[in-house]
TITOR-549789 format. One record per atom (N, C-alpha, C): residue number from 0; atom name; x, y, z. Coordinates in steps of 0.05 Angstrom, whole numbers, m for minus. Example, Ala and Ser with C-alpha at 12.3 -4.5 7.8 and 13.67 -1.06 7.14 Angstrom:
BEGIN
0 N 264 m114 156
0 CA 246 m90 156
0 C 264 m66 156
1 N 257 m45 142
1 CA 273 m21 143
1 C 258 1 157
END
This chain:
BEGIN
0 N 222 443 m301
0 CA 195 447 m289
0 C 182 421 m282
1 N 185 414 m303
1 CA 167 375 m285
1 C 184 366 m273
2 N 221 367 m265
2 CA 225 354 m237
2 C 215 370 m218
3 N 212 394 m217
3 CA 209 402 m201
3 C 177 401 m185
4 N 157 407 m210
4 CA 129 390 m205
4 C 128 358 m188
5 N 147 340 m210
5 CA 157 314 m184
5 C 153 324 m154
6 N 180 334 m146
6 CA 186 344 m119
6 C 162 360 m112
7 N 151 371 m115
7 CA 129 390 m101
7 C 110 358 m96
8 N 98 347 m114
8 CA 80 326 m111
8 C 91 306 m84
9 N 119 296 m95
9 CA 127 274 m70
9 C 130 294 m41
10 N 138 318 m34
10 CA 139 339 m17
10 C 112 335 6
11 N 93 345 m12
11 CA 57 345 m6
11 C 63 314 0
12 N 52 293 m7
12 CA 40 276 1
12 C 59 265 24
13 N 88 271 21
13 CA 106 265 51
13 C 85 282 78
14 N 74 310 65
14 CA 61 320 87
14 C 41 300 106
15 N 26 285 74
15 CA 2 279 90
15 C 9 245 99
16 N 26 241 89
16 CA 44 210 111
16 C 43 226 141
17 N 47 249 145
17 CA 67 256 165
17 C 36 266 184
18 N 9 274 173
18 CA m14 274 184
18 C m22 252 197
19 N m24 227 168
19 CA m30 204 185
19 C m25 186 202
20 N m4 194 208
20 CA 15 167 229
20 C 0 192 252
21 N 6 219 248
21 CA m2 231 274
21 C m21 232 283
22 N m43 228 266
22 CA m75 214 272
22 C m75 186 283
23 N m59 164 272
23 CA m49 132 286
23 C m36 149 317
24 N m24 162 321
24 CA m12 158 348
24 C m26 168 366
25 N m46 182 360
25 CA m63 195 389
25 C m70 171 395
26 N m64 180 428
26 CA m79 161 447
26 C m61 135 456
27 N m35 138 435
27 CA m14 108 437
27 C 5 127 464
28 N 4 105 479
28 CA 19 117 501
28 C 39 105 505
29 N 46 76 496
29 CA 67 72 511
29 C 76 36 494
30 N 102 32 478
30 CA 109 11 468
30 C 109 m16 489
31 N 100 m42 490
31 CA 114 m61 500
31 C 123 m80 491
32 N 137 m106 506
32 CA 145 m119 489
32 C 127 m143 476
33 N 98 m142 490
33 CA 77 m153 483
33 C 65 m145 458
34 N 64 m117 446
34 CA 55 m110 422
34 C 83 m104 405
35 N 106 m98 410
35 CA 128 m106 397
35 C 120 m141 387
36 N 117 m157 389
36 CA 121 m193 395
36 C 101 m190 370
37 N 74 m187 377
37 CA 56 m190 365
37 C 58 m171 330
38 N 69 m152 343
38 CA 73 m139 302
38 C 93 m144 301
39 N 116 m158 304
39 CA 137 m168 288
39 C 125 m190 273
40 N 112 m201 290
40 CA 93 m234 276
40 C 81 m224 252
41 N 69 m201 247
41 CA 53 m196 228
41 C 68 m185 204
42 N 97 m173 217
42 CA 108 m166 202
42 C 127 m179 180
43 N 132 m196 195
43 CA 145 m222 180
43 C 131 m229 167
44 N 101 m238 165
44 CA 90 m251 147
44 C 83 m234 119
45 N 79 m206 120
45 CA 74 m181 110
45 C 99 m184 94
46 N 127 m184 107
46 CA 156 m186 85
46 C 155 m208 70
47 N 151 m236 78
47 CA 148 m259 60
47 C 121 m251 36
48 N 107 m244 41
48 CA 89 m227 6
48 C 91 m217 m9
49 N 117 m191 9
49 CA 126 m176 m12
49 C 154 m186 m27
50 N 160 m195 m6
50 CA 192 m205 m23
50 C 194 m230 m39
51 N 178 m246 m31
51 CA 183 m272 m43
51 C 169 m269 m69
52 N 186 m283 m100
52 CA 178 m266 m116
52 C 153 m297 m127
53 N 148 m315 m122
53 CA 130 m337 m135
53 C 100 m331 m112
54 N 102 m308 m95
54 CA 80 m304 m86
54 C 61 m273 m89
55 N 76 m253 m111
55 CA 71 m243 m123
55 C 64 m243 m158
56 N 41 m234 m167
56 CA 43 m243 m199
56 C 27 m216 m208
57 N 37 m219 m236
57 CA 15 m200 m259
57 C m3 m207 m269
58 N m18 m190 m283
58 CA m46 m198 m297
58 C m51 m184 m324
59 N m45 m205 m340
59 CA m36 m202 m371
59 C m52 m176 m382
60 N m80 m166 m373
60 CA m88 m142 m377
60 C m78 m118 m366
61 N m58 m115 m352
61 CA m41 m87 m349
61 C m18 m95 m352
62 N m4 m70 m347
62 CA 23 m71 m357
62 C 43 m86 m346
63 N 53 m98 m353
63 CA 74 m118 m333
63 C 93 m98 m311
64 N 95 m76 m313
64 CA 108 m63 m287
64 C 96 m60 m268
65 N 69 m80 m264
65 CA 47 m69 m242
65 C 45 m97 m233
66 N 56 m102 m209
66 CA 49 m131 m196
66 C 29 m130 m171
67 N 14 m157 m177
67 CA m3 m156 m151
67 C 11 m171 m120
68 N 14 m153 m100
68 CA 25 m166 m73
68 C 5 m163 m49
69 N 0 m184 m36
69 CA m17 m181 m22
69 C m12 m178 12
70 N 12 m160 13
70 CA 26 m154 40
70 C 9 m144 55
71 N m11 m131 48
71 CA m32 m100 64
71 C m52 m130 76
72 N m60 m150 74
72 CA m69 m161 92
72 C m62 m165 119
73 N m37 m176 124
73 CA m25 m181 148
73 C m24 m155 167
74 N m16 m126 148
74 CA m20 m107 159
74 C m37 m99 175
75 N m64 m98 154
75 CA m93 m95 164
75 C m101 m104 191
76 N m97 m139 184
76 CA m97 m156 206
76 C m89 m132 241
77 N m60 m135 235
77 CA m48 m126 253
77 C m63 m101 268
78 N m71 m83 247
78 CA m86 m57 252
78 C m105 m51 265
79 N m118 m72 255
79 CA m139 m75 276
79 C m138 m100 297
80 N m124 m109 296
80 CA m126 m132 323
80 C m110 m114 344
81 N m88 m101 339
81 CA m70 m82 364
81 C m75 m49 353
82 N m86 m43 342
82 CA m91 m19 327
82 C m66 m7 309
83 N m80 27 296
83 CA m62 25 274
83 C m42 31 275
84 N m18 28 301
84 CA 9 35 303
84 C 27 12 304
85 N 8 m14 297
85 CA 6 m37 303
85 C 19 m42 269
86 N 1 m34 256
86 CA 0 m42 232
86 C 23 m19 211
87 N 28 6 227
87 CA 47 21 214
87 C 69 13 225
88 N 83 0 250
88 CA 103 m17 247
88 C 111 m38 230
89 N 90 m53 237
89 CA 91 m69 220
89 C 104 m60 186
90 N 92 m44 178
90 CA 91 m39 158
90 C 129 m27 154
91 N 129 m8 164
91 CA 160 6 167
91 C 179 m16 173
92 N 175 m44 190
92 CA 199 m54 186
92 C 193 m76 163
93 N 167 m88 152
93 CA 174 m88 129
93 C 194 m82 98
94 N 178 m57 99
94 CA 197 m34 88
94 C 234 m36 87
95 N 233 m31 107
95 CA 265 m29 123
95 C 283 m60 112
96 N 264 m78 113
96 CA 264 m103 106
96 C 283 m103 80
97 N 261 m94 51
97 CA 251 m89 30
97 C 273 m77 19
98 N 283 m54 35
98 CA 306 m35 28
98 C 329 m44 7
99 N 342 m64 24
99 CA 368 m66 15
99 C 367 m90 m3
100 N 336 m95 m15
100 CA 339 m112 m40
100 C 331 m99 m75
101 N 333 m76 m63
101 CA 315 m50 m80
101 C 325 m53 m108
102 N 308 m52 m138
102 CA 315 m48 m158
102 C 314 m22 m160
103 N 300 m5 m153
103 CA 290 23 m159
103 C 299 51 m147
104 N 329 32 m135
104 CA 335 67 m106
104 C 322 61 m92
105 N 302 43 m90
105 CA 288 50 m63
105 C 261 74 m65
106 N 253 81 m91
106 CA 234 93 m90
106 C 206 73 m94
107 N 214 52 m108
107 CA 184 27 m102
107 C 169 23 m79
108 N 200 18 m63
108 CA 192 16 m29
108 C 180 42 m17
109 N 188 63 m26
109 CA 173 84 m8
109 C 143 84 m18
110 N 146 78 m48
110 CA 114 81 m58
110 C 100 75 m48
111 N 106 43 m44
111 CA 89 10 m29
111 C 78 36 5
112 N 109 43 17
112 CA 104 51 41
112 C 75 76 34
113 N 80 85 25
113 CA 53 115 26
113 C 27 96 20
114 N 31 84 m2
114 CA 2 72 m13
114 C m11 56 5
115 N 10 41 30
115 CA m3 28 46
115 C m8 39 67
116 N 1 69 70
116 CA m16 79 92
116 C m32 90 90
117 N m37 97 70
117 CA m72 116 59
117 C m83 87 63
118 N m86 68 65
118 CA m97 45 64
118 C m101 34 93
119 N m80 27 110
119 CA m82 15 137
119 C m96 40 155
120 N m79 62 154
120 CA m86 86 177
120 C m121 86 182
121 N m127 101 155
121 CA m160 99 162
121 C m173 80 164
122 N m173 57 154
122 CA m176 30 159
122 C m176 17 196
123 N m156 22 208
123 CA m156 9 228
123 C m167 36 249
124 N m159 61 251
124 CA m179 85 267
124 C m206 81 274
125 N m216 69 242
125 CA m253 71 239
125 C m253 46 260
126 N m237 23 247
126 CA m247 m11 256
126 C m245 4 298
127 N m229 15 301
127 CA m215 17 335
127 C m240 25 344
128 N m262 46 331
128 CA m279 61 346
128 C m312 42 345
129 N m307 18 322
129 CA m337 9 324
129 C m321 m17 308
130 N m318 m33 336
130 CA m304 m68 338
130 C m325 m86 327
131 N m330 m78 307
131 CA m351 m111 298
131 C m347 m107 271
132 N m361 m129 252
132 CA m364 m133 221
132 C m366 m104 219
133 N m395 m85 213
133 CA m391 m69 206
133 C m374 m41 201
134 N m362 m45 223
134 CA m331 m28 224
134 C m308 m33 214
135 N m310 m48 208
135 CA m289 m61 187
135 C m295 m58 171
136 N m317 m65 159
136 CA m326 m58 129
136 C m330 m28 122
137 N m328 m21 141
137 CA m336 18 134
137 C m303 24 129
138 N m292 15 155
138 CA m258 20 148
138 C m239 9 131
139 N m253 m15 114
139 CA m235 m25 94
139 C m250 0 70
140 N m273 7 77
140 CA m286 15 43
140 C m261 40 40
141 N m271 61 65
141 CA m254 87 73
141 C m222 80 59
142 N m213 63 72
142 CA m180 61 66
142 C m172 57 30
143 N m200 31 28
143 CA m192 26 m1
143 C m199 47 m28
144 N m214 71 m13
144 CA m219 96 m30
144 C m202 113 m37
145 N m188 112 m1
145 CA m162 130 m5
145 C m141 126 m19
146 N m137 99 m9
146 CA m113 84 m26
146 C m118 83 m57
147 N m128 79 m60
147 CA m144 77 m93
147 C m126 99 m110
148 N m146 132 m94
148 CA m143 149 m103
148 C m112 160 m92
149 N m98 152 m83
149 CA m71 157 m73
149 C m43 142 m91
150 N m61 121 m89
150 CA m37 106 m107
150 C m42 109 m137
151 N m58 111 m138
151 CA m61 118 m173
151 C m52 148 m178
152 N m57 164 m165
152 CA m41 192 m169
152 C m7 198 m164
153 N 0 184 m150
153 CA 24 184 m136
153 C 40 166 m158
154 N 30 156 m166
154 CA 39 141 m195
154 C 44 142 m220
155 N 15 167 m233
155 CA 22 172 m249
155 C 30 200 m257
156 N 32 213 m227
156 CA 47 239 m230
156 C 74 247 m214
157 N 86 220 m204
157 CA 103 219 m196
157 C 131 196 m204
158 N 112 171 m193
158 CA 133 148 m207
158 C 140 154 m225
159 N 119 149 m257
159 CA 133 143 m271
159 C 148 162 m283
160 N 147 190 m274
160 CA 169 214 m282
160 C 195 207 m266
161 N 185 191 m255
161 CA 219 180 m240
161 C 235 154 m252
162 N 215 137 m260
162 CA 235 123 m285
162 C 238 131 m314
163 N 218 151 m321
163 CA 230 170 m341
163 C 260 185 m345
164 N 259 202 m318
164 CA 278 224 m314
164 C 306 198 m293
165 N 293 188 m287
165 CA 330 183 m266
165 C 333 153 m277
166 N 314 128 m280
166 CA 325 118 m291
166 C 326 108 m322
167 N 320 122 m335
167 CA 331 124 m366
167 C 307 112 m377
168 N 288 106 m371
168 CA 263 93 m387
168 C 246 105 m402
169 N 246 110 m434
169 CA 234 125 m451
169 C 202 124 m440
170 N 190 139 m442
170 CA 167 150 m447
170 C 148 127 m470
171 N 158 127 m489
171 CA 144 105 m510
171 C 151 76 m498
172 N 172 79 m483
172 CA 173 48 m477
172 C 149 47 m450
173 N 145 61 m439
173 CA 121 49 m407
173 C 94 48 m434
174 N 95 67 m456
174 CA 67 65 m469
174 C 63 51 m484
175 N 95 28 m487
175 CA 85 6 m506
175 C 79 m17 m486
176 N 90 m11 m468
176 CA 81 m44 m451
176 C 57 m31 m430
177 N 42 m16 m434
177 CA 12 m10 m431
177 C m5 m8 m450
178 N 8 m10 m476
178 CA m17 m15 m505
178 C m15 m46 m506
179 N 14 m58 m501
179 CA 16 m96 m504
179 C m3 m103 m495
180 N m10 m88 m461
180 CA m31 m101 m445
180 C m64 m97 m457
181 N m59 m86 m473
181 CA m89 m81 m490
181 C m115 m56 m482
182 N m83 m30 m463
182 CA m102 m11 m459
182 C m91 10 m479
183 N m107 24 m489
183 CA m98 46 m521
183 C m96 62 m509
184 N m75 78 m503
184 CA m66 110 m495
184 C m56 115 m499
185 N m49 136 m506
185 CA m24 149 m518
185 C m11 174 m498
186 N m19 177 m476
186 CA 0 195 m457
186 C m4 178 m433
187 N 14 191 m407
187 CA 22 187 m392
187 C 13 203 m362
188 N m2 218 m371
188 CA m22 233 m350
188 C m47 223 m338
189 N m64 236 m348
189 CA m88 221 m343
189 C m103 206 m353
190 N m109 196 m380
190 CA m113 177 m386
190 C m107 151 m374
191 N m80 150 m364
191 CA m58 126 m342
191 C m71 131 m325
192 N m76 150 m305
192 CA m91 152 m285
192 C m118 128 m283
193 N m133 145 m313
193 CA m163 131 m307
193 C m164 105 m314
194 N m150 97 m336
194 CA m149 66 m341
194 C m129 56 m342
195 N m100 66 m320
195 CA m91 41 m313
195 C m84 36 m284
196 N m89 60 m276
196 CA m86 71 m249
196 C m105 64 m231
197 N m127 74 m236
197 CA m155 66 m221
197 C m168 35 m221
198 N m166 25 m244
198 CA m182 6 m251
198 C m158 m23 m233
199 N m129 m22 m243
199 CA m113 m40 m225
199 C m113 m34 m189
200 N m107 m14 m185
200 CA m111 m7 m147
200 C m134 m21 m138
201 N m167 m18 m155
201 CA m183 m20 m150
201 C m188 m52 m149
202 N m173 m63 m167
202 CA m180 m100 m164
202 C m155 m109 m142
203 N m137 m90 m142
203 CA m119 m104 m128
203 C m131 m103 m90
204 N m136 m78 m88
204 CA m158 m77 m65
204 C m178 m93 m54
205 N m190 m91 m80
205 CA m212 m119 m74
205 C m209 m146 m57
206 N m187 m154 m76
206 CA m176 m182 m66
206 C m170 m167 m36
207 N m149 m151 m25
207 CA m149 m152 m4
207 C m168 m146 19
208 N m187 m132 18
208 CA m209 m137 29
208 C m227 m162 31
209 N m235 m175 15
209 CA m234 m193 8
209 C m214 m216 28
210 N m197 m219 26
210 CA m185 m235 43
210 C m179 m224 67
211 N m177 m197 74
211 CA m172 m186 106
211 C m198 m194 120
212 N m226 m197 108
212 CA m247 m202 125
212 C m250 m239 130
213 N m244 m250 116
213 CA m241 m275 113
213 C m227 m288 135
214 N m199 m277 128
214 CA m179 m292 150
214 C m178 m275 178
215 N m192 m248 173
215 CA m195 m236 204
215 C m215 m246 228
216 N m244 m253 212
216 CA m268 m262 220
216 C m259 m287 230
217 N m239 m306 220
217 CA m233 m346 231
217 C m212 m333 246
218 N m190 m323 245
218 CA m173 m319 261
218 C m163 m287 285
219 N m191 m288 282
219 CA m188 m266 310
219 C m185 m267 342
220 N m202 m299 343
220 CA m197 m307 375
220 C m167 m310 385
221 N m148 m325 361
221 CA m124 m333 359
221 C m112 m308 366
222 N m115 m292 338
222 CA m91 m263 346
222 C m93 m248 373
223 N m113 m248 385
223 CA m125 m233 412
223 C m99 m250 425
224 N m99 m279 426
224 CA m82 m294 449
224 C m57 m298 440
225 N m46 m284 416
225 CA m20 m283 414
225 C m1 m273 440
226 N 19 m290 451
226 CA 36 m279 465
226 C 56 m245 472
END
């Protein structure tokens, strides 16, 4: 019954991957090799964050299986400078990248993939329809709510029943290296959800907002004249 709960959960949210790209593509008419050029650029920089491992780190208050990467910037970037089919390329050949260095099957990478589209999709839609500071800030809030609430559910009612069940990881062992980190729980439902789930997405977000408005605001004239 809980794999099967698994599969119903990863099922559904494949649905709503499969909504939001189709909300990104209205209105995309047509690939060139000018916006090909331009999100490979973004894309490459997006793979060097996630892969390279001295540019990713933890934070001694959660659990060490939770690293902070700050790939969803470049994305962002992309998302809204060519819009968000811009930034879901980007993102997918990332990914694709990512694949064939996988500890996990390859289910990390799909995670990274969903969590960063509840995040870029609505994010770059809002920024497309109202081009200034404030649209961005409405579309990072929107994305980083979703994502928030996406990745923290998808995590703890999915992942970690998947390194429970397929790859052999006790139950007491994810709840001892989440008490090391100095949060007291004793299950793996929702309590994980609320304090370890919510509270990490939520700083890790930060920072990237945080730096998507920073380096988008100095380097926007540039990305416009990318080749």
């Amino acid at each position: 019954m809980k794999d099967y709960n698994t599969f119903r959960i990863i099922v559904t949210f494949l649905a709503i991957i499969l909504l939001l790209v189709s909300f990104a593509c209205k209105g995309f008419k047509r690939v060139n090799v000018k916006f090909m050029t331009r999100t490979a650029i973004f894309a490459a920089i997006s793979t060097i964050l996630y892969t390279v491992p001295f540019l990713k780190f933890k934070l001694p208050f959660f659990p060490s299986f939770l690293e902070i990467h700050l790939d969803e910037v470049p994305l962002l970037i992309a998302g809204f400078a060519y819009g968000p089919m811009s930034g879901i390329f980007a993102l997918l050949i990332k990914t694709i990248i990512k694949l064939p260095m996988t500890t996990t099957m390859g289910v990390g990478e799909l995670a990274d993939f969903v969590y960063s589209l509840f995040y870029i999709v609505p994010a770059a839609l809002i920024y497309q329809r109202n081009r200034n500071f404030k649209g961005a800030l409405i579309g990072l809030t929107v994305g980083t709510v979703s994502q928030i609430f996406a990745a923290s559910f998808i995590t703890t009612f999915a992942i970690l029943d998947f390194y429970m069940v397929v790859m052999n990881l006790p139950k007491s062992a994810i709840l001892g290296m989440v008490n090391k980190a100095g949060i007291q729980i004793d299950n793996l439902s929702w309590p994980f959800f609320y304090y370890v789930g919510l509270p990490f997405n939520a700083l890790k977000d930060a920072m990237v907002i945080v730096l998507t408005l920073l380096l988008y605001k100095r380097i926007h004239i540039l990305v416009e004249k990318l080749p």
